[in-house]
C-alpha distance (Angstrom), angle and dihedral (degrees) to the residues before:
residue distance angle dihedral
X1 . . .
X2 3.58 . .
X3 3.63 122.7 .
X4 3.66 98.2 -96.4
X5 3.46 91.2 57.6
X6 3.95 91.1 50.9
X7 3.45 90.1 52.5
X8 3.67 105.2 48.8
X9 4.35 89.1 38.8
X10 3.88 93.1 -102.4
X11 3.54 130.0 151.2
X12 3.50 131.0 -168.1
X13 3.69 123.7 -146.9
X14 4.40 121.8 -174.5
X15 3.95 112.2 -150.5
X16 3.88 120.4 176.3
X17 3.31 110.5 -74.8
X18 4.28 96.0 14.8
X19 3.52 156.5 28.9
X20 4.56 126.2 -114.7
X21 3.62 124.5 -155.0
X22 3.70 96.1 -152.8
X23 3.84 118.3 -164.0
X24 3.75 116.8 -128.3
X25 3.99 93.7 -113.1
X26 3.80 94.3 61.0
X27 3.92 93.4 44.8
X28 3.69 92.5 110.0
X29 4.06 87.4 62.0
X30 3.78 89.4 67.6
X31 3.54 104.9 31.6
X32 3.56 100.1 126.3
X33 4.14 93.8 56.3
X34 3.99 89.9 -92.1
X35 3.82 139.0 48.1
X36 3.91 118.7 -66.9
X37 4.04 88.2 -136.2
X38 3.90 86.8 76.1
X39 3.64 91.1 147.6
X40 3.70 91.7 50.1
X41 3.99 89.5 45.9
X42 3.97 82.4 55.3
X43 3.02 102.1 56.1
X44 3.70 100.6 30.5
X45 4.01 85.4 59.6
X46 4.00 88.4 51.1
X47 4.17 91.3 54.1
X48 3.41 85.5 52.0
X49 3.76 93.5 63.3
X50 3.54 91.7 55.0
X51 3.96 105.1 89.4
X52 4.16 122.2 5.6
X53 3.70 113.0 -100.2
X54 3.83 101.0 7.4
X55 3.91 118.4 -160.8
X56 3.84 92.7 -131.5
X57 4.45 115.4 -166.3
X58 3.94 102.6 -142.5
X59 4.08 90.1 -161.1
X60 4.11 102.1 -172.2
X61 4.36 96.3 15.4
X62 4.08 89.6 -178.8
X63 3.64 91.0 -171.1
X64 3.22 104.4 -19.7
X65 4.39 115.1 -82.4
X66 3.40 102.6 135.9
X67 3.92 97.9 31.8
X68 4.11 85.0 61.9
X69 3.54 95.4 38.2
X70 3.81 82.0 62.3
X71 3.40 107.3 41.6
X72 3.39 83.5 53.9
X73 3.60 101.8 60.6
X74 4.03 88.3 50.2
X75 3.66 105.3 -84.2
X76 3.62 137.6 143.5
X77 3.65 107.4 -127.7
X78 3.73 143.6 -165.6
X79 3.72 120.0 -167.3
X80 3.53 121.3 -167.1
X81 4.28 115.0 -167.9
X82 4.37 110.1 159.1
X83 4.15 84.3 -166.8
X84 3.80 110.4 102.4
X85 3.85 95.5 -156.1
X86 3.98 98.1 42.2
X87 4.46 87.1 42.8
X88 3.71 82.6 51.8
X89 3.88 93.1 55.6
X90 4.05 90.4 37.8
X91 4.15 92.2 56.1
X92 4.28 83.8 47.4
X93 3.76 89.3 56.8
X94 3.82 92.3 40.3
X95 3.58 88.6 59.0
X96 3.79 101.7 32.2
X97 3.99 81.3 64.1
X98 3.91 96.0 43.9
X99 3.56 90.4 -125.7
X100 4.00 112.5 166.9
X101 3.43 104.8 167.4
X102 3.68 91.7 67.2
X103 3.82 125.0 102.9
X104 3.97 112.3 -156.4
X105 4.12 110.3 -160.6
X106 4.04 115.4 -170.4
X107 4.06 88.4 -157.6
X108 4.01 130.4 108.9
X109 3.25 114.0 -127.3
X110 3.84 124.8 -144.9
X111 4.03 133.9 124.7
X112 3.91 95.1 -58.0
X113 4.07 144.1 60.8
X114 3.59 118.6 -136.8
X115 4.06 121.2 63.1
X116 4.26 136.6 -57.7
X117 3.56 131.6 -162.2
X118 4.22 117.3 -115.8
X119 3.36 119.2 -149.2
X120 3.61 103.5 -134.2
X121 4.49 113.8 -135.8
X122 3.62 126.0 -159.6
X123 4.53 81.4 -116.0
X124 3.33 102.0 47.8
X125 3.55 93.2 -156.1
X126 4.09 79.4 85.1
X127 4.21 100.5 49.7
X128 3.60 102.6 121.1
X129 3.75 139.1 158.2
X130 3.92 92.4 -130.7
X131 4.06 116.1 92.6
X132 3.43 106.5 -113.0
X133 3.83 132.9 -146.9
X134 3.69 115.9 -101.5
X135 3.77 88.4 -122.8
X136 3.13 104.2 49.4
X137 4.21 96.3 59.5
X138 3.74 96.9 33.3
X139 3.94 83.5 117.3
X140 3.56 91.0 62.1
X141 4.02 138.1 53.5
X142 3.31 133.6 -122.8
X143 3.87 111.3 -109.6
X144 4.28 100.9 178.0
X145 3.72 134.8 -79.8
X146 3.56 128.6 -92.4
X147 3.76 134.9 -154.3
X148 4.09 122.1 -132.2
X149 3.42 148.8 172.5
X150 3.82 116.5 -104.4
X151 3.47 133.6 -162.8
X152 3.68 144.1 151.5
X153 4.11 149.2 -99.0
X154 3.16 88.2 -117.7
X155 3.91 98.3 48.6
X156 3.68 90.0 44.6
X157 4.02 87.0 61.4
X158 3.94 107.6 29.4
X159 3.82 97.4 39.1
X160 4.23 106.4 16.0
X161 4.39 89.0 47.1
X162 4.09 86.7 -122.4
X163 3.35 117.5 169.1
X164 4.02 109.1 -110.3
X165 3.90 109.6 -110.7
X166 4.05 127.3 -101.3
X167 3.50 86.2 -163.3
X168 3.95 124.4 23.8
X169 3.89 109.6 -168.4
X170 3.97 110.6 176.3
X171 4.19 128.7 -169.3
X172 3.54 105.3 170.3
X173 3.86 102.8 146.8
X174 4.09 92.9 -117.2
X175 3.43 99.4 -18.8
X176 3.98 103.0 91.2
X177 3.57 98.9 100.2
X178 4.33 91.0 50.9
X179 3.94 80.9 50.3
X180 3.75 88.8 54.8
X181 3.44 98.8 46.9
X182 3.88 92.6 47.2
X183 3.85 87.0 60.9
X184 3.85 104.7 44.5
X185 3.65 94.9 121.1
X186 3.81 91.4 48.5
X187 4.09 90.4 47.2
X188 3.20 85.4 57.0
X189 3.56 111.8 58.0
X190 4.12 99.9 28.4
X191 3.90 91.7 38.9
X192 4.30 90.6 -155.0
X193 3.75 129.4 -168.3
X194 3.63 104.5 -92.0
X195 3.62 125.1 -141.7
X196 4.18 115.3 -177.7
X197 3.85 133.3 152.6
X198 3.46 121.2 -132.6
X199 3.88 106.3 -158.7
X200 4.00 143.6 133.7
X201 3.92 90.2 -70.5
X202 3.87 84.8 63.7
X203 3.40 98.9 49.3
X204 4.28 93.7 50.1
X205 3.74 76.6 51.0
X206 4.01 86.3 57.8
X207 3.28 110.4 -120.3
X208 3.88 136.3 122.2
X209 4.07 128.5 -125.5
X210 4.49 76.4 -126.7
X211 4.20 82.9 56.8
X212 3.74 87.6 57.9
X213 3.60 98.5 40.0
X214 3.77 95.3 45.9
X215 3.83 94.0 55.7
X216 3.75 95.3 40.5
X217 3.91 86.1 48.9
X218 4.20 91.7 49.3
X219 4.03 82.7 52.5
X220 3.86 90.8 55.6
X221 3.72 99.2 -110.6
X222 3.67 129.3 149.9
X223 3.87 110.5 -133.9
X224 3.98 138.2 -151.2
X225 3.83 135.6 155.1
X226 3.55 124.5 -125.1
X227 3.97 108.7 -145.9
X228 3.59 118.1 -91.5
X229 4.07 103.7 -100.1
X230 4.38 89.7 -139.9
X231 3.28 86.3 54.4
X232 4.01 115.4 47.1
X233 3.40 114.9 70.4
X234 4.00 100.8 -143.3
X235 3.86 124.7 31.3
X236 4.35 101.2 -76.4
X237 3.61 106.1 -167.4
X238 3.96 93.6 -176.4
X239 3.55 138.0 136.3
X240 3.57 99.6 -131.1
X241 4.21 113.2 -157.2
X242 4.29 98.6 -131.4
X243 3.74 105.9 -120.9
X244 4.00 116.0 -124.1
X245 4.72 85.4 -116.5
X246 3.91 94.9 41.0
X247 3.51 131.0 120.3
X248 3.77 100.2 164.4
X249 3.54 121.6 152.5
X250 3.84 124.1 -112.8
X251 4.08 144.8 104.9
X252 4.09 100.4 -77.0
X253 3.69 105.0 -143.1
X254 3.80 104.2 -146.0
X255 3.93 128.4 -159.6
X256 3.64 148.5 175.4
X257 3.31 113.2 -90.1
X258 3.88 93.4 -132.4
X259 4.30 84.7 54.8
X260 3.57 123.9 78.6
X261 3.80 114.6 -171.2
């Protein structure tokens, strides 16, 4: 690290193919060297193999990981991060990288247009615009709230002339399944690889692991559940088929049923 980055709590991290700023507060996400979402990386790296130059939809960049690990493998990206501090550190990695073809949004995305209030955390890994049970953040502090805009996929596409994602991955802290229902009309016609966490943020947002399956089923996608990374005790880089009764907790890696990955 150079001193600059010492002083202002920065670490910098070199993958193949790029280099992360990481801020101080989500140093425990990369503490062995790489990401702790290896089976998500693994998989994420195999979707991107599927068609040449895929127009990937980073929904919830943080900083910037899977964005650069992206761009680096040739695709056309859009990030999307509504936190001013943690967009701030995503545009310096964009352009520590010399990235060009990526597109770097400071909007929330959900199932409306207009604005929503974050509440900011002391990781901010955990800012989110969904309210949050006392119990389930008394780990973390309470750094503010901030207003932003918020839009939709399907805004993004129909009214901002996006390109309509190959590969769709979303981290919202509870707010995947508004994110999928603000892009139904997009789902429909480019049919991505999905990539959405089903966790205790999504149930203080109220809804279900069978909410997320149902509507991912009624779009014709073929569902399993990576294991939850906190939980496994070595690195399981399964496909797990989602029983009828469970509720586990996991990203859900979601595909086409006429796509095998």
């Amino acid at each position: 690290m150079s001193k600059r980055e010492l002083l202002g709590g920065r670490r910098t991290l070199r993958f193949e193919g790029f280099e992360l700023e990481i801020p101080r507060d989500m140093s425990w996400a990369y503490s062995t060297g790489t990401y702790y979402e290896r089976n998500v990386d693994h998989w994420f790296s195999r979707a991107l193999r599927l068609v040449e130059g895929p127009i990937v939809y980073d929904v919830g960049a943080n900083c910037g990981f899977y964005t650069l690990r992206a761009a680096a493998a040739g695709a056309r990206v859009i990030a999307v991060e509504p936190t001013p501090s943690t967009f701030a550190a995503l545009e310096r990695n964009i352009t520590r990288n010399g990235f060009g073809d990526v597109i770097a949004l400071q909007v929330a995305l959900g199932d409306r247009v207009g604005t929503t209030v974050l509440t900011l955390f002391s990781s901010s890994g955990n800012n989110t615009a969904v309210a949050r049970r006392p119990e389930s953040v008394a780990h973390l502090q309470v750094q503010g709230t901030v207003e932003v805009e918020a839009t939709t996929i399907d805004d993004l596409t129909n009214t901002r002339g996006l390109p309509p994602p190959d590969i769709l991955k979303i981290d919202t802290e509870g707010n995947d399944f508004a994110v999928l229902r603000g892009g139904l009309e997009t789902l429909r016609k480019a049919r991505p690889v999905i990539f959405t966490e089903y966790a205790e943020e999504s149930r203080d947002a109220g809804y279900s692991l069978d909410d997320l399956r149902d509507l991912l089923v009624w779009l014709d996608y073929r569902l399993c559940l990576l294991a939850d990374p906190f939980g496994a005790r070595a690195v399981d880089l399964t496909l797990h088929p989602i029983p009828e009764t469970s509720d586990a907790f996991g990203t859900i890696v979601a595909f086409p049923s006429d796509v095998e990955l």
